[in-house]
PLY file of the C-alpha trace (Angstrom):
ply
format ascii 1.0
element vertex 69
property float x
property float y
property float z
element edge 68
property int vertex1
property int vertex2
end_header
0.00 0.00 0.00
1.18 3.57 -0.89
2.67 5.29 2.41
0.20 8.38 1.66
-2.66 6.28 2.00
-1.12 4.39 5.13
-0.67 8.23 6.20
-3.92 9.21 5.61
-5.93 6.12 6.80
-3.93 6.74 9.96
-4.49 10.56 10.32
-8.36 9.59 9.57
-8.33 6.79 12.22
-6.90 9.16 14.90
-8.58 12.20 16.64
-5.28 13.89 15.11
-1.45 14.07 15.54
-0.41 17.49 16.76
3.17 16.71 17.21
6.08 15.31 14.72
8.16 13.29 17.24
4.55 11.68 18.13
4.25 10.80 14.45
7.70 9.51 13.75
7.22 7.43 16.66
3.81 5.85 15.87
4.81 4.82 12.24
8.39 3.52 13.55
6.54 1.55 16.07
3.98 0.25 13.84
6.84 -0.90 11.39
8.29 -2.44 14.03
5.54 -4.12 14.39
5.13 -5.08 10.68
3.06 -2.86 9.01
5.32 -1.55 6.03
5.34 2.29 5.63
7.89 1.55 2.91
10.47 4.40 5.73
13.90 4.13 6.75
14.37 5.36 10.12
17.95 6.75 11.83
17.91 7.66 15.59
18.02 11.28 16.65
18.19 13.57 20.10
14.44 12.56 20.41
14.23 8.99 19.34
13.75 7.28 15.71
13.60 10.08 13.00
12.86 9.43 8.96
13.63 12.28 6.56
11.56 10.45 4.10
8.42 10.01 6.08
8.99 13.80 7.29
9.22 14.30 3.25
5.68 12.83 2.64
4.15 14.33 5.94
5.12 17.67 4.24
3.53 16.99 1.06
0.48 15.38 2.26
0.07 18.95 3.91
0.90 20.99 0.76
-1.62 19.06 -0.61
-3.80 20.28 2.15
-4.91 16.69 2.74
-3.97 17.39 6.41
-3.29 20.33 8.91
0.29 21.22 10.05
1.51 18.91 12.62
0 1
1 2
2 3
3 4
4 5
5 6
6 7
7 8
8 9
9 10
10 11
11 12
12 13
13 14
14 15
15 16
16 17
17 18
18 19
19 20
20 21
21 22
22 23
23 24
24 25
25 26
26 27
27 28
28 29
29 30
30 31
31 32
32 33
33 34
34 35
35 36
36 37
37 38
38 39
39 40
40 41
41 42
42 43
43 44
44 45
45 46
46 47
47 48
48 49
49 50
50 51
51 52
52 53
53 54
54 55
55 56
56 57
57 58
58 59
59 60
60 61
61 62
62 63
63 64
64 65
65 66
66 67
67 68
């Protein structure tokens, strides 16, 4: 499945995401956990951190698809 989808079906499932670091957690967990997001993560000062799945967050919100987070 497309990671925007994944993205969205997960925004949509949620009563919303306010912060990044909550974000980059929940997918790294979740694909931990199996579910493929299709992101590779690195660790940073506040835990696991993807520049790609910070990439699509970005352009599911130029796309207006979802608020800023």
């Amino acid at each position: 499945m497309n990671t925007l989808i994944q993205l969205a079906i997960m925004f949509k499932a949620t009563t919303g995401i306010e912060v990044r670091k909550k974000l980059q957690k929940m997918v790294h967990i979740l694909q931990e956990f199996g579910i493929p997001f299709g992101v590779r993560f690195g660790y940073h000062h506040y835990g696991p951190f993807s520049e790609d799945l910070q990439d699509k967050i970005q352009s599911l919100q130029y796309d207006k698809l979802i608020n800023d987070c």
